[in-house]
C-alpha positions as CSV (number, residue, x, y, z in Angstrom):
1,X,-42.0,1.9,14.4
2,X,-39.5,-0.6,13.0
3,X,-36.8,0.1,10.6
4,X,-37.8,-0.9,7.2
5,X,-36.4,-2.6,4.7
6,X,-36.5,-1.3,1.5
7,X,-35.2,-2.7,-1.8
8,X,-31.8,-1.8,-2.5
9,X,-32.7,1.1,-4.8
10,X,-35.0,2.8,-2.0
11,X,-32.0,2.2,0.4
12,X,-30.5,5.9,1.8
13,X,-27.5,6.6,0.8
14,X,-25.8,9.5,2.4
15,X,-27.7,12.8,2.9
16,X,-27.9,15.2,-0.1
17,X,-25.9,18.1,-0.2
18,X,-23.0,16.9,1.1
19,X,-19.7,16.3,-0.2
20,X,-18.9,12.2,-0.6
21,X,-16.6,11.1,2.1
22,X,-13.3,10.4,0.6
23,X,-12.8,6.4,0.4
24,X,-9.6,4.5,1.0
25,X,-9.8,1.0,0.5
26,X,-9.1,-1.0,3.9
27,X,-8.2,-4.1,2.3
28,X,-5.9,-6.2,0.2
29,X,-6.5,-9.4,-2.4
30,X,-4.5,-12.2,-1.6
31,X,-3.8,-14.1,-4.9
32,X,-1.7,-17.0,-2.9
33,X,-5.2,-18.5,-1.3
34,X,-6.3,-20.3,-4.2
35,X,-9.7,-17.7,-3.6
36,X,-10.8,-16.0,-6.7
37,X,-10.2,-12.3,-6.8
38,X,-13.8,-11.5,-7.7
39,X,-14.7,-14.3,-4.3
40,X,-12.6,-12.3,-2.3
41,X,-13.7,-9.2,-3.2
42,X,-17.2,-9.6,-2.6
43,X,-16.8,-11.1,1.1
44,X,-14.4,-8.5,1.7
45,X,-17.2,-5.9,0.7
46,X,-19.6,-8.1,2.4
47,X,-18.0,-9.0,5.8
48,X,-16.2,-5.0,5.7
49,X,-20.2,-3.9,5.4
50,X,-21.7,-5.9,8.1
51,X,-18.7,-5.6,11.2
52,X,-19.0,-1.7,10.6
53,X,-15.4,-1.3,8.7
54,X,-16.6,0.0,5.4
55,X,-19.2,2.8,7.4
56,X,-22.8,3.2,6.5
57,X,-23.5,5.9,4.2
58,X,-19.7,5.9,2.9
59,X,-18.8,6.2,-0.5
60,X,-17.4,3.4,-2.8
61,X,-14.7,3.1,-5.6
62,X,-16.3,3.5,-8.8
63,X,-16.1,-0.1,-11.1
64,X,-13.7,1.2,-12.8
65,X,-11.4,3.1,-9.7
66,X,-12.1,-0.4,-8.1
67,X,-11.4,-2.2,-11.6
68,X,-7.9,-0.5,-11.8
69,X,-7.1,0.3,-8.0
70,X,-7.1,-3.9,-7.3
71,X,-5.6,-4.9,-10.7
72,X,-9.2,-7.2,-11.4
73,X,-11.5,-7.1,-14.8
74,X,-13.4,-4.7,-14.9
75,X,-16.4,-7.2,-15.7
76,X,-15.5,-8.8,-12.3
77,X,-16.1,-5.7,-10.4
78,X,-18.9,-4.9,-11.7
79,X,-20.5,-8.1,-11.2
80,X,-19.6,-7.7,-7.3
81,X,-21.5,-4.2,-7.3
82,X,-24.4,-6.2,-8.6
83,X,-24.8,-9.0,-6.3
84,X,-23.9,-6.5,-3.3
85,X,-27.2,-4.5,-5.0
86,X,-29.1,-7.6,-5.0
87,X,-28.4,-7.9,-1.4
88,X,-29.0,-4.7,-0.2
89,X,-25.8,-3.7,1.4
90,X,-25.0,-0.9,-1.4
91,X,-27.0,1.7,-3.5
92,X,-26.2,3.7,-6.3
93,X,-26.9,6.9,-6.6
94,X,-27.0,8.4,-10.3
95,X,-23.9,11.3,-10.4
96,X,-23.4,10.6,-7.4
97,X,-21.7,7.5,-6.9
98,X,-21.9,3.7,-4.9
99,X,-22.2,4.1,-1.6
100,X,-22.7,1.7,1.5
101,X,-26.4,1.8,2.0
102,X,-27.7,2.9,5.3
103,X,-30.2,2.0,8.0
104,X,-32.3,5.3,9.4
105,X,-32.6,5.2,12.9
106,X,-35.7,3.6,14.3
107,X,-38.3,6.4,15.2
108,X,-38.4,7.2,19.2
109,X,-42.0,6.7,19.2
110,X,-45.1,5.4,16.9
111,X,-46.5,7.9,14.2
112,X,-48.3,10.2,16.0
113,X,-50.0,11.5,12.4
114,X,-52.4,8.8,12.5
115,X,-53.5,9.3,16.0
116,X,-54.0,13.1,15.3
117,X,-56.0,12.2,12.3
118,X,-58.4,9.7,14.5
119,X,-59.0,12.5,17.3
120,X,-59.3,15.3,14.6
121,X,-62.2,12.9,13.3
122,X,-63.9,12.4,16.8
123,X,-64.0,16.2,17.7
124,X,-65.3,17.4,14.5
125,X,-68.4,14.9,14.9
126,X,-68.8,15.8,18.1
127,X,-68.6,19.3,17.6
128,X,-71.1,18.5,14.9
129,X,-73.8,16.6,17.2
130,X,-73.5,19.9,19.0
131,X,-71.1,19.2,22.3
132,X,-69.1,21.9,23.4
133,X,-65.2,21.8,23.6
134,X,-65.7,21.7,27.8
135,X,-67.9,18.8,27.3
136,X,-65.8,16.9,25.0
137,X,-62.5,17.9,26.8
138,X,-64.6,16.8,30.3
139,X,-65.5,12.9,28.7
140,X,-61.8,12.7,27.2
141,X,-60.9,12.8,30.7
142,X,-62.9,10.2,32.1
143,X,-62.3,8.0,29.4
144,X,-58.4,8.5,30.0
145,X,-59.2,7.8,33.6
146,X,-61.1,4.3,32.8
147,X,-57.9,3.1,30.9
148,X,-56.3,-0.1,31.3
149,X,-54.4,0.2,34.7
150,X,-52.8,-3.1,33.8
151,X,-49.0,-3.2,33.6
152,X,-47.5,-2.8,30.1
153,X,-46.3,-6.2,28.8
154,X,-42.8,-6.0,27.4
155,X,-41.2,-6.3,23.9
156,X,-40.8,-9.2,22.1
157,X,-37.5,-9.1,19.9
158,X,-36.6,-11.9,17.7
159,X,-32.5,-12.1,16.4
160,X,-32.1,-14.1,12.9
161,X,-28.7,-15.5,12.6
162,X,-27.3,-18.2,10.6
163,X,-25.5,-20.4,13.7
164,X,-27.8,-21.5,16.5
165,X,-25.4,-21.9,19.2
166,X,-23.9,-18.1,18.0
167,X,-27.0,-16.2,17.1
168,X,-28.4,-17.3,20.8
169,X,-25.3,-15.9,22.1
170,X,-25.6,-13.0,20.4
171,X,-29.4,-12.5,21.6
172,X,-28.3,-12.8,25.6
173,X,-25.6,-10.2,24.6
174,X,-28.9,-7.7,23.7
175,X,-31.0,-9.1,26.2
176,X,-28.7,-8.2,29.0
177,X,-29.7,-4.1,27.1
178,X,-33.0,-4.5,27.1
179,X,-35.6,-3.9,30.1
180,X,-37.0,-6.5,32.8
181,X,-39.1,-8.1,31.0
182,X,-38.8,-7.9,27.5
183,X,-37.7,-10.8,25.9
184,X,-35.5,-11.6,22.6
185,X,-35.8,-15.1,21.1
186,X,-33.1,-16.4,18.2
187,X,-34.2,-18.2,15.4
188,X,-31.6,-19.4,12.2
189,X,-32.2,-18.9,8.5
190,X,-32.5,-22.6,8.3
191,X,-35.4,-22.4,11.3
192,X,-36.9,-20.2,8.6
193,X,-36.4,-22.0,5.5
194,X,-37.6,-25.7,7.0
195,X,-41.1,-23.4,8.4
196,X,-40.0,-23.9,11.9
197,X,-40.1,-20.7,13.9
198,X,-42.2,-18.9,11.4
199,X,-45.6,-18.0,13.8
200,X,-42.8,-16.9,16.0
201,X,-41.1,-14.5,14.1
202,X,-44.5,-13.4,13.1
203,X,-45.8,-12.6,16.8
204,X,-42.8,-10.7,17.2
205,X,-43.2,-6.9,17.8
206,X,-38.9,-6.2,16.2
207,X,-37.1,-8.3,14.3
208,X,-33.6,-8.1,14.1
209,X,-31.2,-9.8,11.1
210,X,-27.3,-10.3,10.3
211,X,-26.6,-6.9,7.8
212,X,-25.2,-9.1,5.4
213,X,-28.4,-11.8,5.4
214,X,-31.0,-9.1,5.3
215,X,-32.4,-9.5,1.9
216,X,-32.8,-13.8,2.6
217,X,-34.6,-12.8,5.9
218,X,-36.5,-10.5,4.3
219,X,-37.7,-13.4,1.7
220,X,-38.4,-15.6,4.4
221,X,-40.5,-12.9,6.3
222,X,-42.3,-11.5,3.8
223,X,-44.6,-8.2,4.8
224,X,-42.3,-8.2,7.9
225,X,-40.3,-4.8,8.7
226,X,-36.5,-6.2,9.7
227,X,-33.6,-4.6,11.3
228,X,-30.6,-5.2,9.6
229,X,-27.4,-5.1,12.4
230,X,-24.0,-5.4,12.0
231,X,-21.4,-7.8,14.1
232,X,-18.0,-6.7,15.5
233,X,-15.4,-9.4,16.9
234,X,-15.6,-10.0,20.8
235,X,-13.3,-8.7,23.2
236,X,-12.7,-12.4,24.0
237,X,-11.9,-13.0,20.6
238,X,-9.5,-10.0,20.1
239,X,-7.6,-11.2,23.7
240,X,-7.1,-14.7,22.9
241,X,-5.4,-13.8,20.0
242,X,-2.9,-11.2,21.6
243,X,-2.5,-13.4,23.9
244,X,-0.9,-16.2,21.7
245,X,2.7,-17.3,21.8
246,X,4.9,-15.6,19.0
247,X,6.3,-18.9,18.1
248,X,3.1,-20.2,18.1
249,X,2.3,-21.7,14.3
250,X,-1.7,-21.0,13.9
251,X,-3.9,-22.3,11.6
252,X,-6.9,-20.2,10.2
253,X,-9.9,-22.1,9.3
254,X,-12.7,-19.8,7.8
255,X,-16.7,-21.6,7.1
256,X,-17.0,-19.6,3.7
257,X,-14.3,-19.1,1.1
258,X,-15.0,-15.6,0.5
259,X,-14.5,-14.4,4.2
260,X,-11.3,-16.4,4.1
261,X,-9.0,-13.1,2.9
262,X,-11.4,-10.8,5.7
263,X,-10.9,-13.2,8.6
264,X,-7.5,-13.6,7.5
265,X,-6.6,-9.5,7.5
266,X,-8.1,-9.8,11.3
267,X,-6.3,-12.4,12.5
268,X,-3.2,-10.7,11.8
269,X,-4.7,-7.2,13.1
270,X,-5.4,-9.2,16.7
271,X,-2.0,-11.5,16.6
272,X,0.7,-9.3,14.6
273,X,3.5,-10.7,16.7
274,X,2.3,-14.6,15.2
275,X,4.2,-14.8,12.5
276,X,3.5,-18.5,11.3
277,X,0.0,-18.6,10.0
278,X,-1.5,-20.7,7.3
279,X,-5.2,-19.9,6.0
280,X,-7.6,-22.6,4.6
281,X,-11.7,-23.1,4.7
282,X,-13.6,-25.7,5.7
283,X,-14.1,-27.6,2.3
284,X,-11.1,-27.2,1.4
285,X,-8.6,-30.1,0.3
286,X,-5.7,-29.0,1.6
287,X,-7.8,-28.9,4.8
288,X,-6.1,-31.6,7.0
289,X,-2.7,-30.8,6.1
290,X,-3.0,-27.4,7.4
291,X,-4.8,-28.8,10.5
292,X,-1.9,-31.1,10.9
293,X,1.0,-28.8,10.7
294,X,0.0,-26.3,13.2
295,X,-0.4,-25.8,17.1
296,X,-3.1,-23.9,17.9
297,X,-6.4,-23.8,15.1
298,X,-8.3,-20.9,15.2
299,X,-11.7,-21.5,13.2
300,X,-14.7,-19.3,12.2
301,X,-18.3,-19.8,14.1
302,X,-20.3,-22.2,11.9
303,X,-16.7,-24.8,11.5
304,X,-17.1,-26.3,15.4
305,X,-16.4,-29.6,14.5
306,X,-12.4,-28.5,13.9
307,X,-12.6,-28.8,17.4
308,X,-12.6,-32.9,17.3
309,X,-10.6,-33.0,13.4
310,X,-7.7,-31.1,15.9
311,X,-8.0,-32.6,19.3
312,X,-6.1,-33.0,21.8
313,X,-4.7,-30.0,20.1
314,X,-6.2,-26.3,21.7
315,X,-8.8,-24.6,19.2
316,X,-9.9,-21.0,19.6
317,X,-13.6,-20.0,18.0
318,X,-13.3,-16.5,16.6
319,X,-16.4,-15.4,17.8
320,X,-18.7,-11.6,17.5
321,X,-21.2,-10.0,19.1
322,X,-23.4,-7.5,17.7
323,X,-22.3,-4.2,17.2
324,X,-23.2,-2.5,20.0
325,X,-23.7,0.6,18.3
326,X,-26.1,-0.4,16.3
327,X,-27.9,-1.9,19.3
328,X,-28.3,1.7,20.7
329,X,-28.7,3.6,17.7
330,X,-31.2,0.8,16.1
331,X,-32.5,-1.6,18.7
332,X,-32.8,-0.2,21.7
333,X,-35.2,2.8,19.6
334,X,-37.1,0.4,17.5
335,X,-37.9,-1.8,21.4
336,X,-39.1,1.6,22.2
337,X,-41.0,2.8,20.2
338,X,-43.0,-0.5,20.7
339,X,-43.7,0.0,24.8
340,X,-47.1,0.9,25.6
341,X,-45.9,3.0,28.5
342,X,-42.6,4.8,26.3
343,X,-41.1,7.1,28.1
């Protein structure tokens, strides 16, 4: 059985009963960008959600702890709560609080209720035509006998991302998980949007999504139960960095404004010891300045074609992979429970 997903208001929060885990807030606004505050804030909810660093079930500011705590109108927080509502990456929770919404773990197995309901049904009519318990047991046997000996076919898995040349990495990262013979395809938003890619997602048995582009997959898929999974950066990703030369003078090139601040903070949690860095996005207009005053661009997947703006200059992609603990905690129990041999 595949995670659902529920509108944000059905969304678990954490379990009831216990006490709210104390929040501290893991970032900073950066008011020399030229981002908005309330721009910034939401991706850095958004992009903290989705790589795993604001935890699932974990409890937010209030509007107005998060109002006062960042110094930003309090009509601009709460309009961040409510598109981060709309999207299905927090739920409220009346006197309680806001809290991160969270993703039950897929079920190990289908719901056996039904199946206990249909044989419940079959032995009381039999019973009823008059065959003994021995008798019914004796032709359950034979008809478990004359089952399909053929070999189970594997699991179809299908990853929605909004990069094709990323998202089909990050489906050979989980196929390389999964068993001989199952197989997980990658399709885009856009694949989606434009109709292409639709009958396959439908004949898919799990589909997975980006955390933060649940609700649009959702849309897209109506009817469809989706997985929502978050994205870490690669080891790759977090080497390259370290591995820079102090004097080296970086530029940071994010493909959406409001992750600009996010990608920022984790650039300088991989490269500490790079002290010259200058942050810009890819529609930017101070793009091309930054891009000529540095040595060594590092951009965001989806802003590839720094890679020729820069050249012959060396340009780093700060790449992710799917969090692989929500590729054993979600995936690999949802590609379970779909087996016709599960174990």
């Amino acid at each position: 059985m595949k995670a659902s997903a529920a509108p944000p208001s059905e969304l678990p929060g954490p379990p009831p009963g216990l006490p709210p885990t104390p929040f501290t807030w893991p970032y900073s606004l950066d008011r020399s960008l030229g981002v908005s505050v309330g721009v910034q804030l939401r991706g850095q909810l958004e992009y903290g959600i989705a790589c795993g660093e604001l935890p699932r079930g974990s409890r937010l500011p209030s509007v107005r702890e998060l109002s006062q705590g960042l110094g930003v109108a309090h009509v601009t927080a709460a309009q961040v709560y409510k598109d981060l509502l709309a999207l299905g990456l927090i739920v409220t929770s009346r006197g309680r609080g806001t809290f991160v919404a969270d993703v039950s773990a897929a079920q190990s197995g289908p719901d056996l209720t039904r199946l206990h309901q249909v044989l419940g049904g079959a032995l009381r009519q039999a019973e009823a035509e008059g065959y003994s318990v021995r008798q019914i047991r004796s032709a359950l046997n034979v008809l478990l006998a004359q089952g399909d000996p053929a070999p189970s076919e594997g699991v179809n898995v299908l990853l929605v991302g909004l990069f094709s040349d990323a998202t089909h990495s990050y489906a050979a990262d989980v196929q390389a998980v999964l068993r001989p013979g199952d197989r997980i395809q990658a399709l885009t938003l856009s694949d989606l949007r434009n109709g292409e890619g639709v009958v396959l997602a439908r004949a898919a048995d799990v589909v997975l999504a980006l955390a933060h582009r649940l609700a649009e997959t959702c849309a897209l898929l109506p009817g469809m139960d989706v997985i929502p999974v978050g994205f870490i950066p690669s080891q790759p990703t977090r080497a390259a960095l370290a591995a820079l030369n102090p004097m080296t003078r970086l530029a940071v090139v994010a493909t959406f404004e409001e992750f600009l601040p996010t990608f920022l903070a984790g650039v300088k949690r991989f490269a500490p010891h790079v002290a010259a860095v200058r942050a810009t996005h890819i529609h930017a207009p101070n793009l091309q300045s930054v891009l000529d005053s540095c040595d060594v661009v590092l951009y965001a997947t989806g802003s590839e074609m720094i890679r020729e703006l820069v050249a012959p200059k060396p340009s780093l992609e700060y790449r992710h992979i799917i969090d692989p603990h929500d590729v054993e905690r979600l995936v690999l129990p949802a590609v379970q429970a779909h087996r016709k041999d599960p174990e």
